[in-house]
TORFILUM-467373 format. One record per residue (C-alpha): x, y negated, z negated; residue in three letters. Coordinates in Angstrom, 2 decimals, m for minus. Layout:
N
        c1        c2        c3   mimi
         X         Y         Z    Ala
...
This chain:
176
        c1        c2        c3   mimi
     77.91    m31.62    m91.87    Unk
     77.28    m31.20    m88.42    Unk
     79.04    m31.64    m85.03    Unk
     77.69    m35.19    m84.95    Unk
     79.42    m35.93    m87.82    Unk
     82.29    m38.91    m87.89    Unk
     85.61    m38.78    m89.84    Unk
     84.56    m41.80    m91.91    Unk
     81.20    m40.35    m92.78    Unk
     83.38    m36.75    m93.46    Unk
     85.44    m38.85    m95.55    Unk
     82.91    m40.77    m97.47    Unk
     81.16    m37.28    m98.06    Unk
     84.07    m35.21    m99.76    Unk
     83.85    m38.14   m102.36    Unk
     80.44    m37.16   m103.29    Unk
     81.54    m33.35   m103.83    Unk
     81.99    m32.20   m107.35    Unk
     85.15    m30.58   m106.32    Unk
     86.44    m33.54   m105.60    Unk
     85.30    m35.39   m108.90    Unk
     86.94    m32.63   m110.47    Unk
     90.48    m32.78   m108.70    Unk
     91.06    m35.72   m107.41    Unk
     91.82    m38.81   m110.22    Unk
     90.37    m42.16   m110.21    Unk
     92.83    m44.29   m108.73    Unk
     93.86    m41.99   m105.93    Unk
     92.75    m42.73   m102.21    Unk
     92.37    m40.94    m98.98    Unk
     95.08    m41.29    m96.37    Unk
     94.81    m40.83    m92.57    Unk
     93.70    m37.53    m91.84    Unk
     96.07    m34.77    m90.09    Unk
     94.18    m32.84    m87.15    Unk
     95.29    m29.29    m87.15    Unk
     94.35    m26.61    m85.06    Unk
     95.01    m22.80    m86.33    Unk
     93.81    m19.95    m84.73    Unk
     91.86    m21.88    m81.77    Unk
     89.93    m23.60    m85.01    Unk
     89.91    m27.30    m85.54    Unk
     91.14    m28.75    m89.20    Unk
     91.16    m31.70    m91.14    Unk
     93.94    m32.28    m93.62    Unk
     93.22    m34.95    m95.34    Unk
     95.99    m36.20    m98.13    Unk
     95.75    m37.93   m100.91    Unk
     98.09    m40.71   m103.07    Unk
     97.95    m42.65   m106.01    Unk
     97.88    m46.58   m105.87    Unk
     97.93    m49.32   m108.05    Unk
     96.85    m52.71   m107.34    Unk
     99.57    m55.72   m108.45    Unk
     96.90    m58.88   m108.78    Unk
    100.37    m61.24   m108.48    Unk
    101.79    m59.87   m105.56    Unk
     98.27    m59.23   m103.75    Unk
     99.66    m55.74   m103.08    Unk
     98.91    m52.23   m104.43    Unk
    102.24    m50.09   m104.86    Unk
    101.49    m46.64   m103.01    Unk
    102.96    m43.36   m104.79    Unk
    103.80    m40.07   m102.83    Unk
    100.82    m37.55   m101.51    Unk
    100.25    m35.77   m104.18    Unk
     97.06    m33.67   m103.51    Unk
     95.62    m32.27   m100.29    Unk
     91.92    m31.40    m99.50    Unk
     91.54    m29.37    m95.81    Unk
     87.97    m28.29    m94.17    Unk
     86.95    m26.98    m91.25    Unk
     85.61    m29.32    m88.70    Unk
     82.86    m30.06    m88.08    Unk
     81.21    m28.25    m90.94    Unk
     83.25    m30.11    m93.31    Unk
     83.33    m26.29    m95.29    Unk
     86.42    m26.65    m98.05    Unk
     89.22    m24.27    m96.81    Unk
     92.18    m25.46    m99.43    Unk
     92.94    m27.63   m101.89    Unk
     96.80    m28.25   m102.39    Unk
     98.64    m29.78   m105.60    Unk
    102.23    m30.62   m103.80    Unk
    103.57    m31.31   m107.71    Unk
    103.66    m27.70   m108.12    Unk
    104.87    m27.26   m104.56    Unk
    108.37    m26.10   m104.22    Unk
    108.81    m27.78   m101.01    Unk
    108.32    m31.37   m103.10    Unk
    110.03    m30.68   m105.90    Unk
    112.73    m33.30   m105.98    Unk
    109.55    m35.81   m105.20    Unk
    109.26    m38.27   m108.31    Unk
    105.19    m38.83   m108.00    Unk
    105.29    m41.25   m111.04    Unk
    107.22    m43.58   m109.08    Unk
    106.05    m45.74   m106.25    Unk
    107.45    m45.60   m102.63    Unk
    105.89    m48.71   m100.90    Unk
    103.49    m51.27   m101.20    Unk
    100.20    m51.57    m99.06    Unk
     99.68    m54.51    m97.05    Unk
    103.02    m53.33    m95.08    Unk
    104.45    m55.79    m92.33    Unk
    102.38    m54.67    m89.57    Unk
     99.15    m55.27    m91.33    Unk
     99.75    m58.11    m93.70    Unk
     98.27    m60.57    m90.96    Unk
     95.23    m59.05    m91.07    Unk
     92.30    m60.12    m94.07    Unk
     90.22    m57.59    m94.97    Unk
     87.48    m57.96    m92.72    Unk
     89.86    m57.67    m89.33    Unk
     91.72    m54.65    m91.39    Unk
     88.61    m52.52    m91.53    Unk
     87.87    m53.15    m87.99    Unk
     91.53    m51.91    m86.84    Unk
     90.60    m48.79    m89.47    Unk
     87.10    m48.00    m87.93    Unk
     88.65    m48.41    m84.34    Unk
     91.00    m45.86    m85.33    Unk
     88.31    m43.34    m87.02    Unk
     86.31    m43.46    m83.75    Unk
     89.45    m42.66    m82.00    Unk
     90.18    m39.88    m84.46    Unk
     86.34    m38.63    m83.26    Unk
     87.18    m38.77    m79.66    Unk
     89.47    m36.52    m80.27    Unk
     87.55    m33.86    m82.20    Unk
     84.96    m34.12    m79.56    Unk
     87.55    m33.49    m77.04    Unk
     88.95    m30.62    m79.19    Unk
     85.45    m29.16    m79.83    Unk
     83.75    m29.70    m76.85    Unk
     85.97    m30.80    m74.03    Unk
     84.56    m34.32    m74.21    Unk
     86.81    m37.43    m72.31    Unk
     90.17    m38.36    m74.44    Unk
     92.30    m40.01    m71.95    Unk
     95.98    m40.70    m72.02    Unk
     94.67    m44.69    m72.16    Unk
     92.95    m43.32    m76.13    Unk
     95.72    m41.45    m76.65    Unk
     98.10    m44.30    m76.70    Unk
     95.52    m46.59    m78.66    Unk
     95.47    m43.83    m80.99    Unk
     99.42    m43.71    m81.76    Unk
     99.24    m47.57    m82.03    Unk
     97.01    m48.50    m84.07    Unk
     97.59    m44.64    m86.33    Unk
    101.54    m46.08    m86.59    Unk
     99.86    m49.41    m87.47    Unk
     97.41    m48.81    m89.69    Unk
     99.50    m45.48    m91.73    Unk
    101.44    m46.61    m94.71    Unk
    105.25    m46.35    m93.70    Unk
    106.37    m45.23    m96.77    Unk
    104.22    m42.18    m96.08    Unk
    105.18    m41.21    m92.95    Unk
    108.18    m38.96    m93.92    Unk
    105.48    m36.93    m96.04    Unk
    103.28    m36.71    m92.97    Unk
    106.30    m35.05    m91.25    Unk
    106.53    m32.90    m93.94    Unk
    102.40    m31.82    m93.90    Unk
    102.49    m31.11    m90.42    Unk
    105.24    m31.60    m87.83    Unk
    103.35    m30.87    m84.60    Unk
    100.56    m34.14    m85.30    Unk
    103.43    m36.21    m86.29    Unk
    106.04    m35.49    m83.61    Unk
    102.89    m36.06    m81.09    Unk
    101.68    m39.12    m82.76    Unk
    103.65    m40.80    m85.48    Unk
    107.11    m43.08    m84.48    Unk
């Protein structure tokens, strides 16, 4: 990968890696990424949980981050892998047992179509940002606040005490 690469097509690339095939189960997506900086060097923590689709309810119940893949960005180089079952910090988490449902109340008026839009608005956002980050580019306080709204709409709220836990400094600046 390359600076001119996009979170979605970051995203759609770790799928394709055989360490992912070889760590990550079928049935387990990608949540919204987590933007860390260490060491003046830009990050991507990108979590992932377990969900199962309920054909009655139109839902899919969501389970509790289980696994976590970081790079570097914008290489997209693997830097950790993380297993939070074997994670002291999580271990009163139950990850056999769901915690929410997608389609939460502040997306369920969206179809699919309009969904992916609000998700694709958000991943260019999440870009704007690494540009600014990596080279200085434009990310006004007008982004910014488009960022936190649709992030807080789009982010499963039964995940978002997780997030908290991953990294407090991006969630105290942009989760509710």
């Amino acid at each position: 990968m390359n600076s001119n690469c996009t979170v979605e097509v970051l995203l759609e690339n770790i799928k394709k890696q055989e360490f992912y095939r070889g760590v990550i189960p079928i049935g387990f997506g990608a949540g919204l990424p987590i933007i860390k900086i260490i060491d003046k060097q830009t990050y991507i923590m990108i979590p992932f949980f377990r969900f199962d689709r309920v054909n009655e309810l139109d839902k899919s119940l969501i389970y509790p981050i289980k696994f976590q893949i970081t790079v570097k960005w914008p290489s997209g180089k693997l830097v950790s892998f993380e297993d939070y079952q074997i994670n002291p910090a999580f271990i009163k988490v139950d990850f056999s047992k769901p915690i929410g449902y997608f389609r939460h109340e502040a997306i369920k008026m969206y179809n699919s179509g309009q969904y992916n839009e609000k998700r694709k608005e958000l991943y260019s956002l999440y870009d704007k940002l690494l540009n600014f980050l990596l080279v200085g580019d434009d990310f006004t306080s007008q982004d910014e606040d488009k960022f936190k709204e649709l992030l807080n709409m789009i982010i499963e709220p039964s995940l978002v005490p997780i997030y908290r836990v991953l990294d407090q400094k991006f969630s105290s600046r942009f989760l509710k």
